[in-house]
C-alpha positions in Angstrom: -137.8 -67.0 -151.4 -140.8 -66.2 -153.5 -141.2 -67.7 -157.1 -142.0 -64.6 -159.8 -145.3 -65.3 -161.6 -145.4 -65.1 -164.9 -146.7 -61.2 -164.9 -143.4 -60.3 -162.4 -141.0 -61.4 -164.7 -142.8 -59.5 -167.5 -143.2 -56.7 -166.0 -139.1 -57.0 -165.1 -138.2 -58.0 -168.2 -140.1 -55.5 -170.2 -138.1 -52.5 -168.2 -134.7 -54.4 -168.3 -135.5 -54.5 -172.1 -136.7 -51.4 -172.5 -133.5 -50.1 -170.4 -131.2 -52.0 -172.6 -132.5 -50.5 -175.9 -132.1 -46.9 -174.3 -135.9 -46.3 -174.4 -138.2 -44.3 -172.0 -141.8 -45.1 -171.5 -142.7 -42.3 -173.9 -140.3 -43.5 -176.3 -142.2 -47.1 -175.8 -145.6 -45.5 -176.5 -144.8 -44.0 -179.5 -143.3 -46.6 -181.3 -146.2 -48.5 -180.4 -148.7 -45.8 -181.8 -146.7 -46.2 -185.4 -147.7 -49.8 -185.1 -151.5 -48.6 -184.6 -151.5 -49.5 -180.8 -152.9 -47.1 -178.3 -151.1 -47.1 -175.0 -150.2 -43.7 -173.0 -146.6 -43.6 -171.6 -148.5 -43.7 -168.1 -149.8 -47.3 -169.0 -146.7 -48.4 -169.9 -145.2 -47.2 -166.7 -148.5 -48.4 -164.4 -147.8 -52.1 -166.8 -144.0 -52.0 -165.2 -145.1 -51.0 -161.9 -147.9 -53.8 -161.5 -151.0 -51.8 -161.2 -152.1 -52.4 -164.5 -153.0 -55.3 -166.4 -151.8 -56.1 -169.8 -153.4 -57.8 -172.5 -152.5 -60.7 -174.7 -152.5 -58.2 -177.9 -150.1 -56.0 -175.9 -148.0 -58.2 -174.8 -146.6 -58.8 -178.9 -147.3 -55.2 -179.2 -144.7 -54.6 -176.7 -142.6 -57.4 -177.6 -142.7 -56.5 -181.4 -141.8 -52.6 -180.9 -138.4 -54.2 -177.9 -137.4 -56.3 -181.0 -138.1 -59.7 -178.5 -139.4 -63.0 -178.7 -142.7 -62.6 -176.6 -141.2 -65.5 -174.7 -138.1 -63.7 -173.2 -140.8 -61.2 -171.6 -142.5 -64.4 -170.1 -139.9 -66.7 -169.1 -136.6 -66.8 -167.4 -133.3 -67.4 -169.5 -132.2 -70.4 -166.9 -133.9 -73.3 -168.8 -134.0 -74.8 -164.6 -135.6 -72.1 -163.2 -139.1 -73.0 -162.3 -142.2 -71.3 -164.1 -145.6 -71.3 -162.3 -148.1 -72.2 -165.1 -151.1 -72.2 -162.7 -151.2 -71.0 -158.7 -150.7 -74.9 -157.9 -148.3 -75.6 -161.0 -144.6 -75.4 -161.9 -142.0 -76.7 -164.3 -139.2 -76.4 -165.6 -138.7 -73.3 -167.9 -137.3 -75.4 -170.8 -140.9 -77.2 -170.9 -142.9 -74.2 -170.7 -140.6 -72.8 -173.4 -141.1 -75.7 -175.7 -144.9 -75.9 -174.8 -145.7 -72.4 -175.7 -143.3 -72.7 -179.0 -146.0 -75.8 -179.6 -142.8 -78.4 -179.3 -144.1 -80.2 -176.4 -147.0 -81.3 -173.3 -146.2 -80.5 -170.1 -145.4 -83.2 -168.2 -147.3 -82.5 -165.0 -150.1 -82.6 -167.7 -150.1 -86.8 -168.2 -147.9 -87.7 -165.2 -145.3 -90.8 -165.6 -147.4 -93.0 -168.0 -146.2 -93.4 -171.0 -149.4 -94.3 -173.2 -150.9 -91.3 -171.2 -148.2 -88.9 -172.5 -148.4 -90.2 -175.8 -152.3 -89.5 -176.1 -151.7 -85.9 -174.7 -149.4 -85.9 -177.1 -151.8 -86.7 -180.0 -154.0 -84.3 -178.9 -151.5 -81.6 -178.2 -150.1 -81.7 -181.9 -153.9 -81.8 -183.5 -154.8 -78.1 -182.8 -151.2 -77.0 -184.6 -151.2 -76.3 -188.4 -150.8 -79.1 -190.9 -146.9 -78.3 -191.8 -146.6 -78.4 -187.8 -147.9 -82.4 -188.0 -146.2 -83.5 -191.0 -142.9 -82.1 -189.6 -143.6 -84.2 -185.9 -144.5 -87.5 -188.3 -140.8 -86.7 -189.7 -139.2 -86.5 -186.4 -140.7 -89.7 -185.0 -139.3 -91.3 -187.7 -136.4 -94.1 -186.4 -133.6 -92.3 -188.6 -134.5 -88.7 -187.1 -134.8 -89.7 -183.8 -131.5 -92.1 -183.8 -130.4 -88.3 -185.2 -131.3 -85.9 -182.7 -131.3 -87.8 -180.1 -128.2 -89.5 -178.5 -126.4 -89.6 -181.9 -127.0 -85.2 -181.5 -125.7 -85.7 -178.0 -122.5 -87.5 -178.3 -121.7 -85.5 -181.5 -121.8 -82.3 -179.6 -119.7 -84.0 -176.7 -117.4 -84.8 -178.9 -116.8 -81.3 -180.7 -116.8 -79.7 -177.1 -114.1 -82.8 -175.8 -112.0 -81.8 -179.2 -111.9 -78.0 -178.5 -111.0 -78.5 -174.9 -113.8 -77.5 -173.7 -116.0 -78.4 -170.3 -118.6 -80.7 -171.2 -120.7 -80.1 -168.1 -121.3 -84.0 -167.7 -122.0 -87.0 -170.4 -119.9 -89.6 -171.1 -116.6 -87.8 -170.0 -114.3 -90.5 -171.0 -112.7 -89.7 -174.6 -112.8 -93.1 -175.1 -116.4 -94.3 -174.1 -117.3 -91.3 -176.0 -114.9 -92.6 -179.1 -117.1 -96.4 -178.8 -120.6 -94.3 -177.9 -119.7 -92.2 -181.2 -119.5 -94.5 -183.6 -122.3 -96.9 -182.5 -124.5 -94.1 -183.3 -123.0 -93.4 -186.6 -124.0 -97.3 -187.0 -127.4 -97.4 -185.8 -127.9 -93.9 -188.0 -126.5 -95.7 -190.8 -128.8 -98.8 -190.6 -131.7 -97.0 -190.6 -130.9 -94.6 -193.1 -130.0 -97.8 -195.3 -133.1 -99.1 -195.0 -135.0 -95.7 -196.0 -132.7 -95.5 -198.8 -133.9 -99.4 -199.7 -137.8 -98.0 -199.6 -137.4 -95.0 -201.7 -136.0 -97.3 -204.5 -138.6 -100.0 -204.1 -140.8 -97.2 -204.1 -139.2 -95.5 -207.1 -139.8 -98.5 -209.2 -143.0 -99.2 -208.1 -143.9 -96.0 -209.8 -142.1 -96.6 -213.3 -143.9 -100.2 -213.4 -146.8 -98.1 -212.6 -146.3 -95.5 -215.6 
C-alpha cells in the first residue's frame, strides 16, 4: 500500500476538518479573508483536490481559521505510523511530531552513535530561542531526568494498574512494579537531596558575600 506524503494527508485532513467544523470551501475563504488572507473558495477546493500547491503562510492560515494545530494537518494521529520527511526518508510520526515542536533530532539524522546524536543535538537546540535552551539545560538535569523518565513511567503504570486498567505492556507484575516504584522515588529523592544541599551552600555563600 502506498505511504501518504506529507501534502496527501494535508490535503485529507484539511477537508476531514473542514467537514467536521460544518464548513464549505466558501465558508473557508471567507474566514480566511477576515484574517487578511486572499484565497478564492476555488483554491481551497483545487488545495483539497491536489492540483494546487499551498504555501507555508497558508498552511497556519488554514490551520488558524480550522481552530488546529498546523501539525494535525501534517501528520497522522497514530504516533507509529510512518511519516516520509524526504522521498528517501521516514520515521516514526512521534519523532517528526517532536522534531517540528523543536523537542527532538531525527534519528535517521545521526544514526546509532551516541556522541553523534548528542552533537546533532547541540546543534539542533542552538537555532531555538533562549527560554527553549535554558529549559533543555533543566531537563538534562539528573533530578528531572530520574523524573520524567522511568520514575514518569512506572508512576503512570501504576495509576493505570490501580484503576484496573490495561497497561498495554511495562512491568505487568503489581509487585515488580511495587519494588520498580519505589526505587525510583529513592533515586528521585537522592538527587533531589543533593540539589537541596547546593542551594543552601549556595544560599550562604551569598549572605557571607553581602
Amino acid at each position: 500500500m502506498r505511504q501518504d506524503s506529507t501534502g496527501d494527508r494535508l490535503r485529507r485532513r484539511l477537508r476531514e476538518i473542514r467537514n467536521r467544523r460544518g464548513l464549505n470551501q466558501a465558508d473557508v475563504s471567507a474566514q480566511l479573508g477576515a484574517v487578511g488572507v486572499t484565497l478564492h473558495p476555488t483554491a481551497v477546493a483545487k488545495i483539497e483536490k491536489g492540483t494546487r500547491a499551498v504555501t507555508i503562510d497558508e498552511v497556519l492560515a488554514l490551520a488558524y481559521v480550522l481552530r488546529v494545530s498546523p501539525i494535525h494537518l501534517l501528520l497522522p494521529t497514530d504516533d507509529h505510523a510512518q511519516v516520509e520527511v524526504t522521498p528517501t526518508v521516514s520515521e516514526a510520526a512521534r519523532w517528526v511530531r517532536g522534531w517540528i515542536g523543536g523537542q527532538c533530532v531525527l534519528p535517521s539524522q545521526v544514526g546509532p552513535d551516541e556522541d553523534a546524536y548528542r552533537r546533532a543535538e547541540d546543534d539542533y537546540f542552538r537555532e531555538a530561542p533562549e527560554r527553549e535552551q535554558r529549559a533543555r539545560q533543566v531537563g538534562m538535569h539528573p533530578l528531572m531526568l530520574s523524573i520524567n523518565g522511568e520514575l514518569g513511567t512506572f508512576a503512570r503504570e501504576a495509576v493505570l494498574m490501580s484503576q484496573g486498567r490495561a497497561t498495554g505492556g511495562g512491568v505487568g507484575d503489581p509487585a515488580l512494579l511495587a519494588d520498580a516504584l519505589r526505587e525510583g522515588a529513592r533515586r528521585v529523592a537522592a538527587y533531589a537531596e543533593l540539589l537541596a544541599t547546593e542551594l543552601e551552600h549556595k544560599a550562604a555563600t551569598d549572605q557571607e558575600g553581602d
